[in-house]
Every structure is written in structure tokens, then in C-alpha cells.
C-alpha positions as CSV (number, residue, x, y, z in Angstrom):
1,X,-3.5,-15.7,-1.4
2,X,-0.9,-16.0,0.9
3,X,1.7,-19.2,-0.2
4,X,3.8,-18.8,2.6
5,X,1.1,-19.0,5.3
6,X,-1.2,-21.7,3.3
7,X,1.2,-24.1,0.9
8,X,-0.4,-26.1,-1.1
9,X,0.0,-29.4,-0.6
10,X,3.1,-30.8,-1.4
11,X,4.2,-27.9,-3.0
12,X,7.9,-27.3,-2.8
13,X,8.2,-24.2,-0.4
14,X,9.2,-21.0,-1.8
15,X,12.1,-20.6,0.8
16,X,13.4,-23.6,-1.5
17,X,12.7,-22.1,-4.8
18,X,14.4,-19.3,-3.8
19,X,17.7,-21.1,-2.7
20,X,17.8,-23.6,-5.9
21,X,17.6,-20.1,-8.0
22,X,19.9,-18.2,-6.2
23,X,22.2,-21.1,-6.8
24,X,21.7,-21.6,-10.4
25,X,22.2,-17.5,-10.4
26,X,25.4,-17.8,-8.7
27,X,26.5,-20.8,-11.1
28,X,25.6,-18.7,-13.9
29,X,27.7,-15.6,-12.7
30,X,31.0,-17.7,-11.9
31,X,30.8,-19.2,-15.7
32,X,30.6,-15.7,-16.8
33,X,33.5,-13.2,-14.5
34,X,32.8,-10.2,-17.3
35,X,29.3,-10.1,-16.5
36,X,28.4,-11.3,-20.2
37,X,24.9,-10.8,-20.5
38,X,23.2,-14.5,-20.1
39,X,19.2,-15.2,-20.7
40,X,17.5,-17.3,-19.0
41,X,14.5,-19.4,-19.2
42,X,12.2,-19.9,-15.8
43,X,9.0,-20.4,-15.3
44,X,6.9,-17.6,-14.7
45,X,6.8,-18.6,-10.5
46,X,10.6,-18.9,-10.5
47,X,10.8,-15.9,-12.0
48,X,8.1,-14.3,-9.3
49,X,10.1,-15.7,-6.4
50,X,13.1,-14.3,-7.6
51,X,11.9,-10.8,-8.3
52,X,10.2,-11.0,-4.6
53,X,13.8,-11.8,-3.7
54,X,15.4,-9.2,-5.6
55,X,12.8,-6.7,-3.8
56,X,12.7,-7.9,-0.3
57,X,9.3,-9.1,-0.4
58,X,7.6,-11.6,0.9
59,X,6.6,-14.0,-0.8
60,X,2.8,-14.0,0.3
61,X,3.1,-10.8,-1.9
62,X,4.5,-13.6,-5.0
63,X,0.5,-13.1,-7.5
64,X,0.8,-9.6,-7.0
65,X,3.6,-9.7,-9.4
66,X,3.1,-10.5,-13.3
67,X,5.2,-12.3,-15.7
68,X,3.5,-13.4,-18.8
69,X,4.7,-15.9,-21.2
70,X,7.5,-14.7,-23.3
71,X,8.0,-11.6,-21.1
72,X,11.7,-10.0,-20.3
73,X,12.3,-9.7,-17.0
74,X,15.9,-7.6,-16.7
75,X,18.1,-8.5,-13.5
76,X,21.4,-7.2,-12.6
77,X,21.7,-8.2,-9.4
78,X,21.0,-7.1,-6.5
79,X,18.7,-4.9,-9.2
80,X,15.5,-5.6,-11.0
81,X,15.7,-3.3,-14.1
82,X,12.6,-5.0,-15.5
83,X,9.8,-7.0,-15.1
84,X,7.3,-8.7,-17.6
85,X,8.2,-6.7,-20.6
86,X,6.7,-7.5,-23.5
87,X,6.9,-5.2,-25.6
88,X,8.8,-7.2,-28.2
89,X,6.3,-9.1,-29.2
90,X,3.8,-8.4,-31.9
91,X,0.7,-6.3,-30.3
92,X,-1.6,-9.3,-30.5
93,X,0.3,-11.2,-28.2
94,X,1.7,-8.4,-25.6
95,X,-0.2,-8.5,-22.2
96,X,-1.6,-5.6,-21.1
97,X,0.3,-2.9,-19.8
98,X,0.4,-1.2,-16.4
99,X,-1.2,1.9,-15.8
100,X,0.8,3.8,-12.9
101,X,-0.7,6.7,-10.9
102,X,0.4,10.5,-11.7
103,X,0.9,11.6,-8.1
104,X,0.7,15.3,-9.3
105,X,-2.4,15.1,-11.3
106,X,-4.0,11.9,-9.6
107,X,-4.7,10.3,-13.1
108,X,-3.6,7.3,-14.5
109,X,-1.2,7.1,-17.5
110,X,-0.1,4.2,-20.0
111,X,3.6,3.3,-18.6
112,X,4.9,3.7,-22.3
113,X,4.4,7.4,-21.9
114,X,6.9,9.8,-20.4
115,X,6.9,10.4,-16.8
């Protein structure tokens, strides 16, 4: 519950994920001065630690965030546009989809919906 605090062993530490992707990210952005658009493919933790990054979190906050197999996460950094979309895929194989709370109303609605 809290990977920062309690590591598991041997377990490379997420201050070190974190500065092997934001290397890899700056690699990427030099090769490409236009900001071309460039996809990726991470592991679902990389992607985790780099969203936390993106967000200022910590990273004992990392399973509180969810990135499914074959999900779009969107980044133009410093932004996070998205995270675990995956609504591409066919509905058999999409994850579940967040419910957010209606502040006004104090119900829940299917994030697909309108605001």
C-alpha cells in the first residue's frame, strides 16, 4: 500500500523508474523538435509512475491509478490528457469505466456521458 515507505525487496525504487522514464521522454522529444505525435509502449507501472509524475503525486498514491492492458494513456507534457482509455477496444475487452461524482446532484454518472 504504500511503495515508497515499504519497497519490496529488491525492487528497483520508483524515484529510479521515474528518472529512466523521464529520460527516455526527453530522448524521445529531442528526436522529434515538431512535437510529432510518438506512442509508446510501457508497462502499466511505468506508465503509473509517470502519470504520478505528471500529477505531483506521490508515489505511495502509484495503485490508486489504473492502466489496463491496451489502454491509451494521452501525455503532452507537463499535461496528462488521458489515462487508461480504452475505449477503442471491442466492449468485451474494455475495463470498466469510472463513475465520477455529480457535485450538484450527489449521484454518480458513467464518465462517457456529458458533464
Amino acid at each position: 500500500r504504500a511503495p515508497v515507505d515499504c519497497p519490496p525487496p529488491d525492487a528497483e525504487r520508483l524515484d529510479d523508474v521515474r528518472a529512466r522514464m523521464l529520460g527516455v521522454m526527453d530522448t524521445i522529444a529531442r528526436a522529434h523538435p515538431d512535437g510529432d505525435e510518438v506512442l509508446v509502449v510501457a508497462h502499466g507501472g511505468v506508465i503509473s509512475v509517470y502519470a504520478c509524475h505528471l500529477l505531483g503525486m506521490s508515489f505511495n498514491a502509484l495503485r490508486r491509478l489504473r492502466v489496463d492492458n491496451a489502454s491509451l494513456t494521452v501525455v503532452t507534457p507537463p499535461r496528462l490528457q488521458t489515462i487508461n482509455d480504452t475505449t477503442h477496444l471491442p466492449d468485451a475487452l474494455q475495463g470498466p469505466h469510472p463513475q465520477r461524482l455529480d457535485i450538484v446532484t450527489n449521484r454518480t454518472r458513467s464518465s462517457g456521458g456529458p458533464p
